[in-house]
C-alpha positions as CSV (number, residue, x, y, z in Angstrom):
1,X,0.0,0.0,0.0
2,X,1.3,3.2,-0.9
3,X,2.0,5.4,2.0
4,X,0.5,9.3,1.5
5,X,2.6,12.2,3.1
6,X,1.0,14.0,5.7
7,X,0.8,17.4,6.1
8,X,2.8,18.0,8.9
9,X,5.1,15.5,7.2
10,X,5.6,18.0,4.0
11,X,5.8,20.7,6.1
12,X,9.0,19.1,7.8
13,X,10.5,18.2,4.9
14,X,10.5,21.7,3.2
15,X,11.8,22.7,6.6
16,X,14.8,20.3,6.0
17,X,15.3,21.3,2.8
18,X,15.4,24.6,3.4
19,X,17.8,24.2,6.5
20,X,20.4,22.8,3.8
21,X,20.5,26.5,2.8
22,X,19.2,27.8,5.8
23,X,20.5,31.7,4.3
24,X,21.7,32.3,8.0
25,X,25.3,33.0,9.3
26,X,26.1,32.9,12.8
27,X,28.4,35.5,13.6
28,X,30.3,34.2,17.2
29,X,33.5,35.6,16.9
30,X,37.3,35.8,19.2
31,X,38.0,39.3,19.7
32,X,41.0,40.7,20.0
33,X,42.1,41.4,23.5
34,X,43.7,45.2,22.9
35,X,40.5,45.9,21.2
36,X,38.6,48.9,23.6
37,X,36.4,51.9,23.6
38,X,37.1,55.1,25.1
39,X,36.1,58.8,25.5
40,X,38.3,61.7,26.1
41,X,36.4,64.8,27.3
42,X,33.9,64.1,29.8
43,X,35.3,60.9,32.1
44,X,38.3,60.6,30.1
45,X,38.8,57.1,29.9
46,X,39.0,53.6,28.6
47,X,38.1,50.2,28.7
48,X,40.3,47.5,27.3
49,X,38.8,43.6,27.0
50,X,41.9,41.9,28.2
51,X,42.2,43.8,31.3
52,X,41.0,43.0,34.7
53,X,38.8,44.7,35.0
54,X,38.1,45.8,31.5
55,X,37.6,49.6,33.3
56,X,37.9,52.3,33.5
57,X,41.1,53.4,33.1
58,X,42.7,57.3,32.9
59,X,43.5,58.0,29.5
60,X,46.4,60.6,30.3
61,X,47.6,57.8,32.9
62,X,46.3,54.5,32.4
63,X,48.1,53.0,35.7
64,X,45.6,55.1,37.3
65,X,41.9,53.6,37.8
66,X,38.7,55.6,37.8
67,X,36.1,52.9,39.4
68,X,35.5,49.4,38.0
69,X,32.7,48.4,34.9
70,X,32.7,45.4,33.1
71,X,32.3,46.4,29.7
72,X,33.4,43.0,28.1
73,X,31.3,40.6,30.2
74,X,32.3,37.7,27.6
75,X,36.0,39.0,27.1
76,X,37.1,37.9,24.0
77,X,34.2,35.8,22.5
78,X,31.9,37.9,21.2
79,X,28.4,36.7,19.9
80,X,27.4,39.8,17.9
81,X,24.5,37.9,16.4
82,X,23.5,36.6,13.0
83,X,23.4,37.6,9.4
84,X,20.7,36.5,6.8
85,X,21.2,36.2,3.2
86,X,19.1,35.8,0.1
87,X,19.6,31.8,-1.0
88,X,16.9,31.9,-3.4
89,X,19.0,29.8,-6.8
90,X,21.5,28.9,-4.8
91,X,22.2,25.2,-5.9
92,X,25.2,24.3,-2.9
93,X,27.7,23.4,-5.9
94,X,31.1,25.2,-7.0
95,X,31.5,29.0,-5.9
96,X,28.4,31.4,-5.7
97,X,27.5,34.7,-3.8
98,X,24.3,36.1,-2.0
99,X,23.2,39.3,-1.0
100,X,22.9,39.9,2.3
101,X,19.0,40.2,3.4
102,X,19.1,41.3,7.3
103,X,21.6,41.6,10.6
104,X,20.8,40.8,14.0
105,X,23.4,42.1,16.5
106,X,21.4,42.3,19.6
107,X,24.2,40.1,21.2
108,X,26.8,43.2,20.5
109,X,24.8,45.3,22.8
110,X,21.2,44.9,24.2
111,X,19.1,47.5,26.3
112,X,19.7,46.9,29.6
113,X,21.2,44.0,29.1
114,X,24.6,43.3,31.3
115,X,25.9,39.9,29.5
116,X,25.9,41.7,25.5
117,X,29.2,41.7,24.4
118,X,29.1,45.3,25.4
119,X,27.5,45.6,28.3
120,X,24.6,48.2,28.4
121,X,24.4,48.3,32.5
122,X,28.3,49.2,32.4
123,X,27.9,51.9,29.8
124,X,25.4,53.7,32.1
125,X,27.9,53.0,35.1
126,X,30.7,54.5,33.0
127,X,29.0,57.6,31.9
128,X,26.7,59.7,34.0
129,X,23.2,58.9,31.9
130,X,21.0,55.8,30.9
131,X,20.8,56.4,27.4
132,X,23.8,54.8,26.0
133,X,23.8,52.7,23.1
134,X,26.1,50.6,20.3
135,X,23.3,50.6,17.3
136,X,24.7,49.0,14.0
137,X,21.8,49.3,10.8
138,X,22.2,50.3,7.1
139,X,23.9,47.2,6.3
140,X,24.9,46.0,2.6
141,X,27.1,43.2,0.9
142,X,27.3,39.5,-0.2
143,X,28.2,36.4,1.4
144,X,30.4,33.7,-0.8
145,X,29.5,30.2,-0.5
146,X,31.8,27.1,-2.0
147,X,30.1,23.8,-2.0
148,X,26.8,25.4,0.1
149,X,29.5,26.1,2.7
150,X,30.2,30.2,3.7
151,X,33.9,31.1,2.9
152,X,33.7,34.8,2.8
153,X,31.4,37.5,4.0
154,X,31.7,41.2,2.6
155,X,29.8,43.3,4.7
156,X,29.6,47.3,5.3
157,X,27.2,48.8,7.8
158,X,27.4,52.1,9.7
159,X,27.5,52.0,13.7
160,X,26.6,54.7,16.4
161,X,27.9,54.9,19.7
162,X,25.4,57.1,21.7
163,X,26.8,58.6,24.9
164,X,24.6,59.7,27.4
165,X,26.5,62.3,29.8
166,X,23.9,62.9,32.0
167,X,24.0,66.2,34.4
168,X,27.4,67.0,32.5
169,X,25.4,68.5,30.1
170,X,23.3,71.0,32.0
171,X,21.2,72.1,29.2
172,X,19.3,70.0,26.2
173,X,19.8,66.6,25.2
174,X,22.5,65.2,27.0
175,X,22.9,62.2,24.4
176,X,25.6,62.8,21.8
177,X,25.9,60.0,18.9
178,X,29.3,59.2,17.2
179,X,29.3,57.9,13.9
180,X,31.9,54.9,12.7
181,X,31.4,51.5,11.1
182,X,31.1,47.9,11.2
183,X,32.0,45.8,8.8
184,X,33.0,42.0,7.8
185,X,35.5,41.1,5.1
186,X,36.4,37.7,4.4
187,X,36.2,36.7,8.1
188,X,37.4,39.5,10.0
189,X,34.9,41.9,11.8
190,X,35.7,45.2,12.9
191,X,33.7,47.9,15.0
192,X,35.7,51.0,14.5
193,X,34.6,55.0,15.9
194,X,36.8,57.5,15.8
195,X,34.3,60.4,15.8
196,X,34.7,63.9,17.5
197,X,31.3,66.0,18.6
198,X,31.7,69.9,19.9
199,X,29.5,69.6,23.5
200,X,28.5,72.5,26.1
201,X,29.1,70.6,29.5
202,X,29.5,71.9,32.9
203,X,32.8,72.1,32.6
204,X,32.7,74.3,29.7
205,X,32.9,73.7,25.9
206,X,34.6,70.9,24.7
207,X,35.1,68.2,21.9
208,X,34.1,64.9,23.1
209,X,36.0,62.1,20.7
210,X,34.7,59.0,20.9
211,X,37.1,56.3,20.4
212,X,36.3,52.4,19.3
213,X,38.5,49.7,18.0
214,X,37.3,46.1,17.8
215,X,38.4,43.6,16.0
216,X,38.3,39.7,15.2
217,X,37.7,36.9,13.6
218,X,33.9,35.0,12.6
219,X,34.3,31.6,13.9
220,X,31.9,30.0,11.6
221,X,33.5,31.5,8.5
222,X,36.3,29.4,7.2
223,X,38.2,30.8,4.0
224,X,39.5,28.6,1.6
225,X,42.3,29.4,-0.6
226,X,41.0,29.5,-3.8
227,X,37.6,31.2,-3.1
228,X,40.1,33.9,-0.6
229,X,41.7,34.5,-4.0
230,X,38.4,35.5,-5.7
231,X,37.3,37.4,-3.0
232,X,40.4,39.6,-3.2
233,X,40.7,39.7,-6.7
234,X,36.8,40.9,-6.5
235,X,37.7,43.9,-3.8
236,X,40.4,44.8,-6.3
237,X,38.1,45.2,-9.3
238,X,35.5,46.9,-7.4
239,X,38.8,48.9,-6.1
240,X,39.5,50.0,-9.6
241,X,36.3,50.8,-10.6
242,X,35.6,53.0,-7.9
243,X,38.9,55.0,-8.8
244,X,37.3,55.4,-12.5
């Protein structure tokens, strides 16, 4: 007798078919331990992942220590979160690239969360107000697949830092955002801010820089030499014809 497929049976297997090419990459990723984030004007320091404790830390004199905040609760491994990518034709055979559809990096930071990779209940310990944030959105590129297997993610996407100093600034907001970027090539991720914003505080006028440079490598991405080839020889093309 000839056995008919249920429903829920279909269902399933168009869930395991589509799990082949599930069009999802798990970003988890070792950071590097000198990587750190700091601002010069109002509390004039740092935090740096492979100290203990990661902060805070004068700037002028780094021996010296302002209070404790553990910015890096998960010290060099980083979760960040996951990327999505269009696998619509993709057929798991040879080389072939996908745009990238969506990212999820609510394990970089989180709203009051205190176990993100940067912790949002440190941040508010560190600077005098609540309404810090690490926001990463606007992001564009392609992920490279050999044998249905990502070797190679190009990624660009802008990031804000948002400080929040609090009763430093004694009039208007008292959030200032600082622009940078976060982006994946091959398999190395970067956070970087190096953005400076002209702020009235109550010590007077002053240019607050913030400063952010975080680095390291996607776990789950695994180049292999002749698809790392391509990917550089495709940078270099796009290279030249930007300089047209």
């Amino acid at each position: 007798m000839k056995k008919q497929m249920t429903f829920a049976t279909l269902v399933a297997t168009a869930f395991m078919t589509q799990q082949a090419y599930a069009g999802s990459v798990d970003l988890a990723s070792v950071m590097d331990g000198d990587g750190l984030i700091s601002e010069n004007a109002v509390v004039g320091t740092f935090a740096q992942i492979n100290l203990d404790p990661d902060g805070l830390y004068n700037l002028a004199n780094p021996s010296q220590q302002f209070g404790t905040a553990d910015v890096f609760p998960n010290e060099t491994s980083f979760g960040i979160g996951t990327l999505d990518y269009d696998d619509t034709g993709l057929t798991g055979v040879g080389l072939e690239v996908a745009a990238i559809t969506g990212l999820d990096t609510s394990d970089l930071w989180a709203d009051g969360s205190s176990t993100s990779d940067i912790s949002d209940t440190a941040l508010d310990i560190w600077f005098f107000g609540t309404g810090n944030s690490v926001v990463i959105d606007n992001a564009n590129g392609t992920v490279t697949l050999q044998d249905g297997q990502v070797v190679g993610i190009s990624l660009a996407a802008d990031a804000t830092i948002t400080v929040d100093h609090g009763f430093a600034i004694p009039s208007g907001p008292t959030t200032v955002e600082h622009e940078g970027s976060f982006t994946i090539n091959g398999n190395q991720v970067s956070l970087q801010v190096n953005d400076a914003v002209l702020i009235n505080t109550v010590f007077g006028s002053a240019e607050s820089t913030v400063f952010a440079d975080l680095t390291g490598t996607v776990t789950a991405v695994v180049p292999e030499p002749s698809s790392l080839s391509l990917l550089v020889l495709g940078g270099l093309a796009m290279a030249r014809r930007r300089r047209k």
